[in-house]
C-alpha positions as CSV (number, residue, x, y, z in Angstrom):
1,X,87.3,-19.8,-197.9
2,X,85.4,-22.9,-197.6
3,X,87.2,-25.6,-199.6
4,X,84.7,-28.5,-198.2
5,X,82.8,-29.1,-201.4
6,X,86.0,-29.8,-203.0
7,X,86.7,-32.0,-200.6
8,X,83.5,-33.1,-200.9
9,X,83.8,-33.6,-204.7
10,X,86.6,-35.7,-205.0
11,X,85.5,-38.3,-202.6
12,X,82.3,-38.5,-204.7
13,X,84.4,-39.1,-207.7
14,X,86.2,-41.4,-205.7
15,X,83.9,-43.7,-203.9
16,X,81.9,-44.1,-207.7
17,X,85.0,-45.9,-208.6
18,X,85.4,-47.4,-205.8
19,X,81.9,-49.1,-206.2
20,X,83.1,-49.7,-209.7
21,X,86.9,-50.7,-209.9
22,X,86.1,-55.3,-209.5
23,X,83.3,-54.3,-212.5
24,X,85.8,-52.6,-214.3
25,X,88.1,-55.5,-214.1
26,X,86.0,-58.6,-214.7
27,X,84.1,-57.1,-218.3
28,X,87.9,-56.3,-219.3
29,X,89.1,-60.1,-218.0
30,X,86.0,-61.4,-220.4
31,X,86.3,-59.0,-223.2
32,X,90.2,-60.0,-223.3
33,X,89.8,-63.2,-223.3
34,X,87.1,-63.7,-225.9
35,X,89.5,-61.0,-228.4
36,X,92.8,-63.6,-227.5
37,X,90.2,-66.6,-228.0
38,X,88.2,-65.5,-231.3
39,X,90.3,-64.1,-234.1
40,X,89.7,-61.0,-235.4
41,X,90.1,-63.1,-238.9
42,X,87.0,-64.8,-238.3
43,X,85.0,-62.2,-237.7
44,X,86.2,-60.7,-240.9
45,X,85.8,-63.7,-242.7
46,X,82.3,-64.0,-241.7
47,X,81.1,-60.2,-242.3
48,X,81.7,-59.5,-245.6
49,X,77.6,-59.3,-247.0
50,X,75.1,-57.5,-245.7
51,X,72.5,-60.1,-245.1
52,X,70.6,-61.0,-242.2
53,X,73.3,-63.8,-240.8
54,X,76.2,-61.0,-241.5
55,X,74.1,-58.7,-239.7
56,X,73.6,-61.5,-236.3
57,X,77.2,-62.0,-236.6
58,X,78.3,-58.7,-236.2
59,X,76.5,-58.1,-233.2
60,X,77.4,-60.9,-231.4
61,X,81.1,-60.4,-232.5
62,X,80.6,-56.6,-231.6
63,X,79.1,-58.1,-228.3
64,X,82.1,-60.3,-227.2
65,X,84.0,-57.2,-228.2
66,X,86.0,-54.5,-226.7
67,X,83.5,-51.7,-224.9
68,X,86.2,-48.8,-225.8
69,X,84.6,-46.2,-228.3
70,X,87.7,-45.7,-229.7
71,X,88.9,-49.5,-230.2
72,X,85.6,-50.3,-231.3
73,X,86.1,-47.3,-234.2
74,X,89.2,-48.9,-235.2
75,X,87.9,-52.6,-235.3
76,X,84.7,-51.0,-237.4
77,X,87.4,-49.5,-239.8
78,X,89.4,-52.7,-240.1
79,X,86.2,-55.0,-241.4
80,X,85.1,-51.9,-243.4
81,X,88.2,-51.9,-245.3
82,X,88.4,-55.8,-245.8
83,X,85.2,-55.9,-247.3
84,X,82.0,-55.8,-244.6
85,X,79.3,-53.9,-245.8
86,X,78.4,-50.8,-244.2
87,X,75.4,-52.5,-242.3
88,X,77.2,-55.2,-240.8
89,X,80.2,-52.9,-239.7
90,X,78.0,-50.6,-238.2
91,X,75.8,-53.5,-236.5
92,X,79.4,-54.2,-235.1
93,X,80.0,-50.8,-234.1
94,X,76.7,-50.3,-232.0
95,X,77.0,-53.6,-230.8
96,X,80.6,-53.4,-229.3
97,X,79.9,-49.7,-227.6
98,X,75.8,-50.6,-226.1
99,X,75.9,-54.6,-225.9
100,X,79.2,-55.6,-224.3
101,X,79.3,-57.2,-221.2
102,X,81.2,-54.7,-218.8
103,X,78.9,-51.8,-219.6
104,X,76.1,-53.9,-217.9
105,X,77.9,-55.0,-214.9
106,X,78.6,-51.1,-214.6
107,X,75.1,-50.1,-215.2
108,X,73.6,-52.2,-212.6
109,X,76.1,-50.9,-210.0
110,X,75.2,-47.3,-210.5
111,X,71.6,-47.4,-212.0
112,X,69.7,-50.8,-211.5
113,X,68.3,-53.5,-213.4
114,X,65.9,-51.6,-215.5
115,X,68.8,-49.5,-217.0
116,X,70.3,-52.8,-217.3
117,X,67.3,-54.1,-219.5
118,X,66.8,-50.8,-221.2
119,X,71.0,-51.0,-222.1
120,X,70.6,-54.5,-223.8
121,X,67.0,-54.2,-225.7
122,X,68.1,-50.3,-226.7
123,X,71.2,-51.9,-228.2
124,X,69.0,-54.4,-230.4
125,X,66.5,-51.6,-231.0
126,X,69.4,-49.4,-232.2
127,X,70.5,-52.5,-234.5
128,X,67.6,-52.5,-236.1
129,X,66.4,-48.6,-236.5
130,X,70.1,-48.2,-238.2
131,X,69.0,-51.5,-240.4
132,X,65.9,-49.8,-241.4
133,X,67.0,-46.3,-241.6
134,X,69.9,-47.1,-243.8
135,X,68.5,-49.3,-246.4
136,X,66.4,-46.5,-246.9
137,X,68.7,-43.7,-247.5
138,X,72.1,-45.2,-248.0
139,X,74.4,-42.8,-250.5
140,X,75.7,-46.0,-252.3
141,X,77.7,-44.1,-254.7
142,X,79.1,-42.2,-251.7
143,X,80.1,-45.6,-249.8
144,X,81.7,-47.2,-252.8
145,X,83.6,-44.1,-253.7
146,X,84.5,-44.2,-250.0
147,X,85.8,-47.8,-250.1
148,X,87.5,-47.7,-253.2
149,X,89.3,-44.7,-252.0
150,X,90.2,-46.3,-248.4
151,X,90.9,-50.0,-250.3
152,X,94.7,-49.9,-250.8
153,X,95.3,-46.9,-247.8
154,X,97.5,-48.5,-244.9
155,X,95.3,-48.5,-241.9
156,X,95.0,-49.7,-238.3
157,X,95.1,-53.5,-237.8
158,X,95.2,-53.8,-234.4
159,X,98.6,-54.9,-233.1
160,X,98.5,-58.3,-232.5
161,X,98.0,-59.4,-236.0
162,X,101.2,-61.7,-236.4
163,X,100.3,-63.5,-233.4
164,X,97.4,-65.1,-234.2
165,X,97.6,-69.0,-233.6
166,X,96.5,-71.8,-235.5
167,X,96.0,-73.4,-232.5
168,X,91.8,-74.5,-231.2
169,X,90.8,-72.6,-228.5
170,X,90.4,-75.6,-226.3
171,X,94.3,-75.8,-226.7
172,X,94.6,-71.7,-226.2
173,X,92.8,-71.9,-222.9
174,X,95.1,-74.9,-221.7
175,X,98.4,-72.6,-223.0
176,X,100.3,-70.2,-220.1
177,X,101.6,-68.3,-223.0
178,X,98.1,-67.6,-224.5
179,X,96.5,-66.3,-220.8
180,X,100.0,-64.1,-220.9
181,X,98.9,-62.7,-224.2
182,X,95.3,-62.2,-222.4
183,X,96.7,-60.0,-219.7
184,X,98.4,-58.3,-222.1
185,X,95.3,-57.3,-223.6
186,X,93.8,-56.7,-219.9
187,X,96.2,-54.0,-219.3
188,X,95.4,-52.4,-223.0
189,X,92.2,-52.6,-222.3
190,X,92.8,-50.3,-219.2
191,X,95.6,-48.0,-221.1
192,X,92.7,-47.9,-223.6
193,X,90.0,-46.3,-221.0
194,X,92.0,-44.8,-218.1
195,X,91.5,-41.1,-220.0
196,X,87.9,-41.8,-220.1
197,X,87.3,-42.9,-216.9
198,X,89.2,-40.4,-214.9
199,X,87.8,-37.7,-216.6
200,X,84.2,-39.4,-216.7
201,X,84.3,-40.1,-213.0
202,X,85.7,-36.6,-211.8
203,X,83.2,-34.5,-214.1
204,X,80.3,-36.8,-212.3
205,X,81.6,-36.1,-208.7
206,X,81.7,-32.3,-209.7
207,X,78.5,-32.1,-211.4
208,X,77.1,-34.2,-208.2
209,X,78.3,-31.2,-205.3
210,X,78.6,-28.0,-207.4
211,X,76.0,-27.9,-209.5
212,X,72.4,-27.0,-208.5
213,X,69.4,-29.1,-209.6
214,X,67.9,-26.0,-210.9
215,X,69.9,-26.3,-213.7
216,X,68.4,-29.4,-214.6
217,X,65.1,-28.4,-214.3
218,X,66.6,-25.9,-216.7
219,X,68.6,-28.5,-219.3
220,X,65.7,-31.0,-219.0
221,X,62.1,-29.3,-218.8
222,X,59.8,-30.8,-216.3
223,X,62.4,-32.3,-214.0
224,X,61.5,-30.3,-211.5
225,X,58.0,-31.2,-210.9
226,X,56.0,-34.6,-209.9
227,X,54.1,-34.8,-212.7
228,X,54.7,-38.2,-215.2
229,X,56.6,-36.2,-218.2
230,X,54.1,-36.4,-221.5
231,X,55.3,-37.4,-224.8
232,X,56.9,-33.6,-225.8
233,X,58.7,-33.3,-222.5
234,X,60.2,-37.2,-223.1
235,X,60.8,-36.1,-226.4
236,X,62.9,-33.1,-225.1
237,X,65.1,-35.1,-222.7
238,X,65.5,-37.4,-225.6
239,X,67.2,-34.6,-227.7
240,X,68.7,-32.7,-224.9
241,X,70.4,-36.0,-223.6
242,X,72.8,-36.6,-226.9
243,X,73.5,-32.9,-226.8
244,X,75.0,-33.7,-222.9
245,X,77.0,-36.4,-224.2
246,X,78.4,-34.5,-227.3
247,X,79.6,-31.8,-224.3
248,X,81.0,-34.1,-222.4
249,X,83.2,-36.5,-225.0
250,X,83.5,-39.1,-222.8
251,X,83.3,-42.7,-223.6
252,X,80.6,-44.8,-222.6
253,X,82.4,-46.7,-219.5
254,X,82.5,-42.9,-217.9
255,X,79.8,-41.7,-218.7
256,X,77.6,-43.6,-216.4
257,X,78.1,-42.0,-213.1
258,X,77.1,-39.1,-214.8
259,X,74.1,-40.8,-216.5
260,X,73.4,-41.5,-212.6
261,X,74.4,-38.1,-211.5
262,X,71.5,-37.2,-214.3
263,X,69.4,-39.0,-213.2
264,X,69.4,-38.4,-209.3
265,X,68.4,-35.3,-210.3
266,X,65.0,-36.2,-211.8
267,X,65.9,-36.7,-215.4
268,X,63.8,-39.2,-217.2
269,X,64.6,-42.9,-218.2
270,X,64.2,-41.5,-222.5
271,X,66.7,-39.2,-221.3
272,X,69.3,-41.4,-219.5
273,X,69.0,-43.9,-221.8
274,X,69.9,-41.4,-224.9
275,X,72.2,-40.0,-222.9
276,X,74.0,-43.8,-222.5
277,X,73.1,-44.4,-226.0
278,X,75.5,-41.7,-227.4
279,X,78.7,-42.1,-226.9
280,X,79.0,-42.5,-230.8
281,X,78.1,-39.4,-231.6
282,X,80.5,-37.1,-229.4
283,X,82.8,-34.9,-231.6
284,X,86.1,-36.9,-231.3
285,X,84.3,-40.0,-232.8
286,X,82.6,-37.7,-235.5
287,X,86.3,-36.4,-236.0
288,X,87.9,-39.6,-236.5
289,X,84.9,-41.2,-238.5
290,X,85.6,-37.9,-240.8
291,X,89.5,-38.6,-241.2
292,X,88.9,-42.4,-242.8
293,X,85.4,-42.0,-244.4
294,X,85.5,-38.2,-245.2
295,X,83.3,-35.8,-243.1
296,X,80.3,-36.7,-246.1
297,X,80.0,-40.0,-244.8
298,X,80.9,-39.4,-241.3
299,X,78.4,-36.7,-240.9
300,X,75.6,-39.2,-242.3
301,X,76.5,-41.7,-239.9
302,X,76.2,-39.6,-237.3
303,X,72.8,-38.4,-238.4
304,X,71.4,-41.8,-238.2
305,X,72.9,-42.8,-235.4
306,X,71.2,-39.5,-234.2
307,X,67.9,-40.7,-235.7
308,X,68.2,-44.4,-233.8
309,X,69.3,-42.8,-230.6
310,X,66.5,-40.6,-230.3
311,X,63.6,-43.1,-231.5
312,X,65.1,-46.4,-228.9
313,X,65.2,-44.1,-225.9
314,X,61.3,-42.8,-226.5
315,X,60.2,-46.6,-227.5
316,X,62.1,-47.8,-224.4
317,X,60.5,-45.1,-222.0
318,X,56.8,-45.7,-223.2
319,X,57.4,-49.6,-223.4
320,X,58.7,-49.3,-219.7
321,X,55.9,-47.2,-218.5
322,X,53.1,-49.1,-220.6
323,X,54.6,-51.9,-218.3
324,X,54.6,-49.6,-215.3
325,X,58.3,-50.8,-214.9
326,X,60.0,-47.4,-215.6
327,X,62.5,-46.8,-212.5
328,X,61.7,-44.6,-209.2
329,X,64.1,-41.7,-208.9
330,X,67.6,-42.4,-207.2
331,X,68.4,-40.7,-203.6
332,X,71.4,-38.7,-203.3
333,X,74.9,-40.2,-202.8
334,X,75.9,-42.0,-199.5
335,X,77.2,-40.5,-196.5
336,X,81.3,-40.6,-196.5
337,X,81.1,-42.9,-194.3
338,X,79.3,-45.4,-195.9
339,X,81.3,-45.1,-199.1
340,X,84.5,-47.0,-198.1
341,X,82.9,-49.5,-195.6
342,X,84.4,-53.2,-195.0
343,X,81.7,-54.8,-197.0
344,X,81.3,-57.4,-200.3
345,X,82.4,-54.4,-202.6
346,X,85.8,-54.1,-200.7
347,X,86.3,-57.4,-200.9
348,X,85.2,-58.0,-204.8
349,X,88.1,-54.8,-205.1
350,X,90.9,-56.8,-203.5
351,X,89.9,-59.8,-205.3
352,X,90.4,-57.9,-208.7
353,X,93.5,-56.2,-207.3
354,X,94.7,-59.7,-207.2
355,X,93.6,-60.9,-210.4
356,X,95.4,-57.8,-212.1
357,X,98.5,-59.0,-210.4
358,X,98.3,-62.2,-211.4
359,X,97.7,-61.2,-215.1
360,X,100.4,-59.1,-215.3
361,X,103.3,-61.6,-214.0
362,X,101.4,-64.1,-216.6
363,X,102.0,-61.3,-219.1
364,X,105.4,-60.4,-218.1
365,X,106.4,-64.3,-218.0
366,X,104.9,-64.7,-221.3
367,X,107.2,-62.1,-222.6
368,X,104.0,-60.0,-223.7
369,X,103.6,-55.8,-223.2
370,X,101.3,-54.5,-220.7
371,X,100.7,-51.7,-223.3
372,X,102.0,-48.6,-221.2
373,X,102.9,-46.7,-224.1
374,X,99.7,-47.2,-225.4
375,X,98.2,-44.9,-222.2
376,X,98.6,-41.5,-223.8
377,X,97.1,-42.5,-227.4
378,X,97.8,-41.0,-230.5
379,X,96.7,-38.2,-232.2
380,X,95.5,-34.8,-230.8
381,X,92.6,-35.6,-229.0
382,X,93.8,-38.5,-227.1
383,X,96.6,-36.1,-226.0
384,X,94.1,-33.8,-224.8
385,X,91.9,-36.3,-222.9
386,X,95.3,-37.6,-221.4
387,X,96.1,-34.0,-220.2
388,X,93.0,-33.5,-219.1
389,X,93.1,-36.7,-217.2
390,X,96.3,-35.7,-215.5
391,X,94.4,-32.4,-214.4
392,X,91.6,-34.6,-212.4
393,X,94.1,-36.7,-210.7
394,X,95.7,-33.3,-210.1
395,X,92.2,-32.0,-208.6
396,X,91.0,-35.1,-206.9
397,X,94.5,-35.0,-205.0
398,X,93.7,-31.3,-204.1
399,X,90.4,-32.4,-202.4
400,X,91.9,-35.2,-200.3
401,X,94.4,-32.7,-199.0
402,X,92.2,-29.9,-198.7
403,X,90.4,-32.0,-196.0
């Protein structure tokens, strides 16, 4: 029996983290640090219309945000419920899953600079087609029924809201005992993710040895031949792509070594970039959306989210290749033995190994939680995903030994 793909397989999976594990850290450093720094009061303060400066502050507060789907969802929920309007906490939404910082720095390490460009303007495109789209149609008898049923429910709020300071942030950033309450958030950040991630990274290594690119060619027509794809074939790997990532159900941050395992194998930038794009739309988001708006609601978010996904991706791919800027096919992964080599990434890796350490003795000092309970999640789906992130460690432990 040849067990070498297997092998194979998890050292894939492996090495992508690898490449990614100091990206990882330094977008949740930032993205803790701004959430310790800028109070989730103010943003909910300042989001309660849906005008044009509600809108702008949304996205740059769903920018400075948390990239975690499922963080993001219960943030979105929280300024719903105090009084944002359905634009702005949606702007939010979008913003904090397609426009946070860490998602680019892991972009760029797998994909490249125009997937890195195509990330940030696709997040603003998105903005705006969900803008447009829902002033159009919005059920506003739906969404006030909605919030006047929701108004007095007891609902997520975070976890940290009694410890909010008075204090400035110029004081904060001077204060030991606020950076403690940052690596606490650090570490939540990465209880948040873990499931994701492993899971994310294990299906990409599999997908990248086992299966064949004629099933590619099959899932994305035209893949399989030279020709620039024309508008219906874009259009196709448009759809198809949010279809993927409603199979998959993985968050954003994992699902971009498979975005690049997609896209090694000859799948277009419309398609990658919808692929990237939908992380919103994957059932356990539509589930949870269902259990605090009703399914109504949640299905008709989805549906324009749907709409928005699929119109960015094809504007994106015809702007690029008016501009003759749309990316050249990626080569297969390295060679084993370049994977793991004594270069800048090894040392940006031990450099965040030490930065974890030193946030969580600031945490520990500080008398703060590094959020271990929170590393299973609640609810039935998170208990899944954990399982099934237990099974990959599981599998990528079989493959090391197997060698």
């Amino acid at each position: 029996m040849n067990l070498s793909p297997w092998h194979e397989a998890s050292l894939t999976t492996l090495s992508y983290f690898w490449k990614a594990f100091w990206a990882f850290c330094l977008g949740y450093l930032i993205s803790a640090a701004i959430q310790i720094f800028v109070t989730r009061e103010r943003m909910q303060r300042a989001m309660g219309t849906t005008g044009a400066k509600s809108v702008a502050l949304a996205t740059f507060f769903g920018f400075i945000s948390s990239s975690c789907s499922f963080a993001a969802l219960a943030t979105t929920r929280t300024l719903f419920r105090k009084g944002a309007g359905l634009i702005p906490s949606l702007a939010f939404l979008l913003a904090s899953t397609n426009l946070v910082i860490e998602l680019g720095i892991v972009i760029a390490i797998f994909l490249g600079w125009q997937f890195i460009v195509g990330e940030y303007a696709g997040g603003i495109l998105l903005i705006l087609a969900m803008i447009g789209v829902v002033k159009l149609s919005e059920p506003r008898a739906l969404v006030e029924r909605v919030r006047r049923r929701i108004r007095d429910r007891a609902g997520e709020e975070g976890g940290d809201q009694g410890k909010e300071r008075a204090l400035g942030w110029k004081r904060k950033i001077r204060s030991r005992r606020e950076w403690g309450r940052v690596g606490s958030k650090y570490f939540m950040e990465w209880m948040m993710v873990w499931k994701d991630v492993t899971v994310g990274f294990t299906v990409a290594g599999i997908i990248a040895v086992f299966v064949p690119r004629a099933f590619f060619e099959w899932l994305f027509v035209g893949t399989g031949s030279n020709a620039v794809p024309g508008f219906w074939t874009t259009l196709e790997h448009a759809l198809v792509g949010p279809l993927a990532a409603f199979f998959t159900f993985i968050g954003s941050m994992g699902n971009i070594p498979l975005a690049a395992v997609l896209f090694t194998n000859g799948v277009s930038f419309a398609g990658i970039m919808a692929f990237i794009f939908s992380d919103l739309i994957v059932f356990p988001v539509l589930r949870l959306n269902a259990r605090f708006y009703g399914w109504r609601l949640a299905l008709y978010i989805a549906a324009v989210f749907l709409l928005c996904i699929v119109v960015s991706a094809l504007a994106l791919h015809w702007s690029f290749a008016t501009l003759d800027l749309l990316p050249r096919q990626q080569t297969a992964p390295a060679a084993a033995s370049d994977r793991f080599a004594l270069n800048h990434t090894f040392w940006l890796n031990l450099g965040a190994l030490v930065l974890s350490a030193g946030l969580a003795w600031l945490a520990r000092r500080s008398g703060e939680s590094l959020g271990i309970a929170m590393a299973a999640g609640r609810g039935w789906i998170e208990k899944l995903l954990a399982a099934l992130a237990v099974l990959a460690l599981v599998w990528l432990a079989g493959g090391l030994l197997v060698a």
